[in-house]
N, C-alpha and C positions, 0 to 999 in steps of 0.2 A: 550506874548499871548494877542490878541485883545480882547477887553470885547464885548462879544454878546450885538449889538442892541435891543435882544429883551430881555436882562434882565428885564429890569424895565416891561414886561406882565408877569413876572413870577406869579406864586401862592406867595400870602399873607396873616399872618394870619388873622384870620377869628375873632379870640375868644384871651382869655389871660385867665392861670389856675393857680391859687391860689392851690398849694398842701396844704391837708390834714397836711400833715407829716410835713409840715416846710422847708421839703429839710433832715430833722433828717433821719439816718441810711443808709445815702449813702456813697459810700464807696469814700473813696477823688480822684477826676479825674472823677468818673460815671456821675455828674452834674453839669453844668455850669448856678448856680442859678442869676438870676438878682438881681440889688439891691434892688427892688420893690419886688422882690418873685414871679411876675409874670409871664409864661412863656407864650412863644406865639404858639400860635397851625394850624398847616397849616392843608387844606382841605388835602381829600386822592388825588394820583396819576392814573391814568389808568394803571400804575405798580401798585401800591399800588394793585388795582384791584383783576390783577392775582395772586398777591402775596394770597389777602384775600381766594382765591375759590382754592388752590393746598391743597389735600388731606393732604401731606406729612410734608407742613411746619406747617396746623394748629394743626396736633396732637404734634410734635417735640417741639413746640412754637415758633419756628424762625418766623413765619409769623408776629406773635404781634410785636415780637423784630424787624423785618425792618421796621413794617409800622410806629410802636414808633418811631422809627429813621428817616424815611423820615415825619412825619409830627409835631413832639417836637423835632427839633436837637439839643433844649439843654442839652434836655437826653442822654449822651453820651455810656453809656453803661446801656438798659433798661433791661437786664437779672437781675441788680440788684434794679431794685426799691422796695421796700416795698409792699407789697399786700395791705397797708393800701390806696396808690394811686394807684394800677389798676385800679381800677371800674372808678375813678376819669378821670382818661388818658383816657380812653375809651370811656367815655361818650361825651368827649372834641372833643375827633377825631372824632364822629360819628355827633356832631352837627357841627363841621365846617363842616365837608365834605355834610351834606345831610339835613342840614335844624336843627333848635333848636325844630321840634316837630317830635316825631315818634311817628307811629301808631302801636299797635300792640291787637294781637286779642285774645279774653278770653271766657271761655265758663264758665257759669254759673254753679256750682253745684247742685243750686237747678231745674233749669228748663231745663237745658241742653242744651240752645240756646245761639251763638254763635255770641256774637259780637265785634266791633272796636274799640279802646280807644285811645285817642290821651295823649303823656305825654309829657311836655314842658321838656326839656332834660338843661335849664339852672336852673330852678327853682331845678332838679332835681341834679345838680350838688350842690347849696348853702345848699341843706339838706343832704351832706355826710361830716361825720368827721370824726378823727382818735378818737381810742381808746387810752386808757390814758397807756399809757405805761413807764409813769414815776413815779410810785406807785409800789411800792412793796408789796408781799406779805409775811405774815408772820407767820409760823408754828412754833409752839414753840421755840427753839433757831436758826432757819435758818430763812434766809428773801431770796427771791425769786423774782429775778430781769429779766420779761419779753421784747422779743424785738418780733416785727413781722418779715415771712415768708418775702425772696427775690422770686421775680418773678420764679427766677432758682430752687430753693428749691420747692415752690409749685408744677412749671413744673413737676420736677422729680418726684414728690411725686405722682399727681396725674397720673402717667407713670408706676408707681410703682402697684396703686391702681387698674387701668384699668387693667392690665397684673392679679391682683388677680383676677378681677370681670370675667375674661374669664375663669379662671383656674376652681372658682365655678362652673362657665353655663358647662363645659368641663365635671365636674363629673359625669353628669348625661350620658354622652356615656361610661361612665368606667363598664361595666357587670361583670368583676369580683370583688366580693365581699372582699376581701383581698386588691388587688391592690385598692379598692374605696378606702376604708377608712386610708391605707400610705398614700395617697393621699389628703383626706379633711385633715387628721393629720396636713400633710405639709402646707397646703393653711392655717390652723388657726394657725400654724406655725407663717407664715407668715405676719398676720393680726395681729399679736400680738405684733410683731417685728415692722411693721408698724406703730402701734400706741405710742408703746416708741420714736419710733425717730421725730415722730411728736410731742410730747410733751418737749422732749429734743431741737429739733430745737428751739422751741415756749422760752427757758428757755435762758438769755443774761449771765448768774453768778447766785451761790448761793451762799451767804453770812453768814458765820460761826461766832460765837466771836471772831475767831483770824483768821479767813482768809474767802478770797473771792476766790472762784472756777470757773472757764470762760472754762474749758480743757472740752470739750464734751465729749471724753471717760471718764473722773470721773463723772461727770449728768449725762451721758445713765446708768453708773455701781448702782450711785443711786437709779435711777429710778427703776430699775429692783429690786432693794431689799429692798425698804421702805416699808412698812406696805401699806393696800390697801387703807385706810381712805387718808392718805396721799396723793398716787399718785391719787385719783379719784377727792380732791378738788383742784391740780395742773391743771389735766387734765379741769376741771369745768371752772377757772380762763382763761385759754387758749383760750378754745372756748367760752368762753364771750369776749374776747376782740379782736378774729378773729370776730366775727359778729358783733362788735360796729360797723366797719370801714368798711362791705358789705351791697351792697344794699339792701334797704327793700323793704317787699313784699306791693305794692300799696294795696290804699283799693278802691273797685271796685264796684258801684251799677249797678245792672243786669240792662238795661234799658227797658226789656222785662217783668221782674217780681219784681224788684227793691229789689232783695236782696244782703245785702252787703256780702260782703266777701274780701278776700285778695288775690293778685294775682303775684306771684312772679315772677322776672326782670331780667333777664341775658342777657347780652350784649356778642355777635360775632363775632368777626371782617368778618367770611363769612359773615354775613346777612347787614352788613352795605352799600352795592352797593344795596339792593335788594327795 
């Protein structure tokens, strides 16, 4: 096969990403890390594009997972990266492709008016790091060994969470009185169920005097039957160490009435062409 003349115009990276994680918790084959740690991040595609704005692949998550792949191909399979580099990846793909500053707009709580912030999106990358997830914890004779959420896990999860958050708004058309409340029964059913397995996922092994535990069905059967003190400082540990490693909410003074406040950041791979 002839090599295209016009290779050398291809797209080039733009940027180089230092993960968070080290490259730690990938699964062997998902990453082809350089020896520097550094990866190279290309601008998005006009594919990339359509892929960002289809209804179907942003809820699914395929749409992150291709544009990950066409713009980090050294991410080789990005269903599993660690939630600890999403925000990271994202931030990477969004300044190569559209500039190192985004604008974005905030309304003032105390005056109510409505202004532009620009955020240097490199700066903003040097201030995210992983949570420390080579610590254990420790309740009386078990030590409790956390790993973070793969991208596919959260996917599902928040899949999971959405399909409850309808089921709630749904109750309110249920007029029979009997049929409602089977029904919230089930949905907190549900929620409850939800919250074990996020906790369990959030759990790598639990380590006993004489043995260490990694089999998920014996930590979900845990979980379900420890005392509440217990599973409430598990639960506590967890979500401290999911939001070391998410973006923080900017601090934001009103330029209208100058007061500060905080203004919290989520990145879309729809809004990145806009």
């Amino acid at each position: 096969m002839n090599t295209n003349p016009l290779k050398q115009y291809f797209r080039r990276p733009e940027i180089y990403l230092k993960l968070p994680s080290g490259g730690k918790f990938y699964p062997a084959g998902s990453i082809d890390l350089p020896d520097n740690h550094e990866l190279p991040v290309y601008p998005m595609t006009a594919i990339d594009e359509i892929t960002s704005k289809t209804p179907d692949a942003l809820f699914n998550g395929t749409a992150v997972v291709d544009i990950i792949k066409s713009c980090i191909p050294n991410i080789k399979d990005p269903w599993s990266i660690p939630t600890i580099d999403l925000d990271p990846i994202l931030v990477a793909i969004r300044a190569a492709s559209n500039g190192t500053m985004l604008d974005i707009d905030s309304t003032c709580p105390s005056c109510n008016e409505e202004s532009s912030y620009s955020i240097n999106l490199i700066g903003l990358l040097t201030s995210l790091e992983a949570g420390n997830y080579n610590e254990s914890v420790t309740l009386n004779e078990l030590s409790f060994k956390f790993n973070p959420f793969s991208y596919k896990k959260i996917n599902n999860i928040n899949m999971v969470q959405f399909e409850i958050e309808q089921s709630i708004k749904n109750l309110e058309n249920i007029t029979d009185t009997d049929a409602r409340q089977a029904e919230s029964n089930s949905v907190m059913q549900r929620l409850n169920k939800l919250s074990m397995e996020l906790i369990c996922e959030s759990i790598e092994h639990i380590a006993t005097p004489s043995a260490v535990v990694s089999e998920k069905e014996y930590i979900l059967d845990f979980l379900n039957n420890c005392d509440k003190r217990t599973f409430e400082q598990l639960r506590t540990s967890a979500v401290k160490l999911r939001e070391s490693s998410q973006l923080k909410p900017l601090d934001v003074k009103c330029i209208h009435c100058s007061h500060e406040y905080k203004q919290k950041l989520t990145l879309n791979v729809s809004d990145f062409f806009d």
